[in-house]
C-alpha positions as CSV (number, residue, x, y, z in Angstrom):
1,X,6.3,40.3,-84.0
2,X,3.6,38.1,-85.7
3,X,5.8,37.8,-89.3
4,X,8.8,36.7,-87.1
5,X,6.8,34.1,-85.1
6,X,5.6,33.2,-88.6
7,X,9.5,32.5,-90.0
8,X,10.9,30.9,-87.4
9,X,10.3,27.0,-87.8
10,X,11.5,28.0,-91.5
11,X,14.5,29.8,-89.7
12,X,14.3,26.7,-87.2
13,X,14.6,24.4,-90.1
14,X,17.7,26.1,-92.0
15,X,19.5,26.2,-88.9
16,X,19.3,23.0,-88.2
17,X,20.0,21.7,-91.8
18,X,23.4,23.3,-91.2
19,X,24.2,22.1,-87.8
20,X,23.1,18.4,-88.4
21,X,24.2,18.1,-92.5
22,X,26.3,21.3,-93.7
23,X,28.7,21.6,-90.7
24,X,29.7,18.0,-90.0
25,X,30.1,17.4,-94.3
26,X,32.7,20.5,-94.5
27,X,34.7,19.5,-91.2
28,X,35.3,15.7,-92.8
29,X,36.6,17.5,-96.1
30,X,38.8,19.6,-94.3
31,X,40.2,16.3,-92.2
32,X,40.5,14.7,-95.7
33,X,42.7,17.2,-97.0
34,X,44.7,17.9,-93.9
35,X,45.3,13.6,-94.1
36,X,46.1,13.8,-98.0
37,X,48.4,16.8,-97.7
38,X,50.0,15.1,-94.3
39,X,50.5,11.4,-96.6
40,X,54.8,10.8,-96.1
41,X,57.1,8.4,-98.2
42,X,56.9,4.7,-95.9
43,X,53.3,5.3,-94.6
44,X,51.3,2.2,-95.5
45,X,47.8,2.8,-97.1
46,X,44.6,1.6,-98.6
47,X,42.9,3.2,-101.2
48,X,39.1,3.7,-101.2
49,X,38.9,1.0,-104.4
50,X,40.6,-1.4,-101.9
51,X,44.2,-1.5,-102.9
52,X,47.0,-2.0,-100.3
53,X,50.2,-0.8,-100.8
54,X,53.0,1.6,-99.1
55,X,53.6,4.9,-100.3
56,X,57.2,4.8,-102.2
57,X,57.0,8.5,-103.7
58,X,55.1,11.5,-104.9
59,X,54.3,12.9,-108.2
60,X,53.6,16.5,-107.3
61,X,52.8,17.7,-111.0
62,X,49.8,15.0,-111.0
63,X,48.9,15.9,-107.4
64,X,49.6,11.7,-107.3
65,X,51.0,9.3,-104.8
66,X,53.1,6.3,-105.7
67,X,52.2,3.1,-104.3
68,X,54.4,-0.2,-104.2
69,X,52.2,-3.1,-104.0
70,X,52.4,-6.9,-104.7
71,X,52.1,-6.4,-108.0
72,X,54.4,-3.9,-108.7
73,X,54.5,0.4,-108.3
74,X,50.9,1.9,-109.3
75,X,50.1,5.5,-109.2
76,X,46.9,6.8,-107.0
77,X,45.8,10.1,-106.8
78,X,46.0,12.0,-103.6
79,X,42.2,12.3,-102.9
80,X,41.8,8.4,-104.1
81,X,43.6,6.7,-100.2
82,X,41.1,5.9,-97.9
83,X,42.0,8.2,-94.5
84,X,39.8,5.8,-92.0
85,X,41.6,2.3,-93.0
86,X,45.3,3.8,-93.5
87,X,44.8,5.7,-89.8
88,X,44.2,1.9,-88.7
89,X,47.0,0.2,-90.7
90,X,49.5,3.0,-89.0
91,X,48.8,2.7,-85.4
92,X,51.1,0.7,-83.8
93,X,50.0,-2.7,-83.4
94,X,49.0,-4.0,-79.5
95,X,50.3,-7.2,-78.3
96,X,48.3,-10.2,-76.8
97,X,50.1,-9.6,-73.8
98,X,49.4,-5.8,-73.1
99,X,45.5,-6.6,-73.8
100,X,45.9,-9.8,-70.5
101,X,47.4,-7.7,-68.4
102,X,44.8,-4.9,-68.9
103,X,42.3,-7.6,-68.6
104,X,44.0,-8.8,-65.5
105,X,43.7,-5.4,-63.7
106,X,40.5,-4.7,-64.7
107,X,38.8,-7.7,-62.4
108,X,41.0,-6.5,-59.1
């Protein structure tokens, strides 16, 4: 009973390595890949250098995504579009009017 009493903060401490740094790391590449793998032709995007663009169409043999933008078509790979700011860009957009009417019924 003593050698177990002795190895549990170091048991402690692995388990809560995992929980707190492991866990939450693995769970954000697996919503990465889902987004990447879920990425359709129209869908507008930003990649993590920055660029905006829409997605026109894939190149499956590069594992790639071609983007139109301003200056012309550019080819990103999958892995390279930013899932946090393209989630934003694709929700549909509220009007000023939906947010004063909220605003109105919240002060009855």
């Amino acid at each position: 009973m003593e050698q177990l009493t002795n190895f549990a903060p170091i048991i402690l401490m692995f388990v809560v390595v995992y929980f707190f740094m492991i866990r939450p790391q693995m769970k954000k590449a697996k919503q990465e890949r889902n987004f990447a793998a879920e990425l359709e032709r129209g869908n507008r995007v930003v990649t993590k250098s920055g660029m905006h663009g829409k997605i026109v169409d894939f190149s499956e043999k590069n594992n790639a995504v071609i983007i139109e933008t301003g200056a012309g078509k550019i080819t990103f790979d999958r892995s390279s579009i930013s899932m946090e700011m393209s989630k934003k860009l694709n929700e549909p957009a509220k009007s000023e009017k939906d947010n004063k009417t909220k605003a109105v019924k919240g002060k009855k």
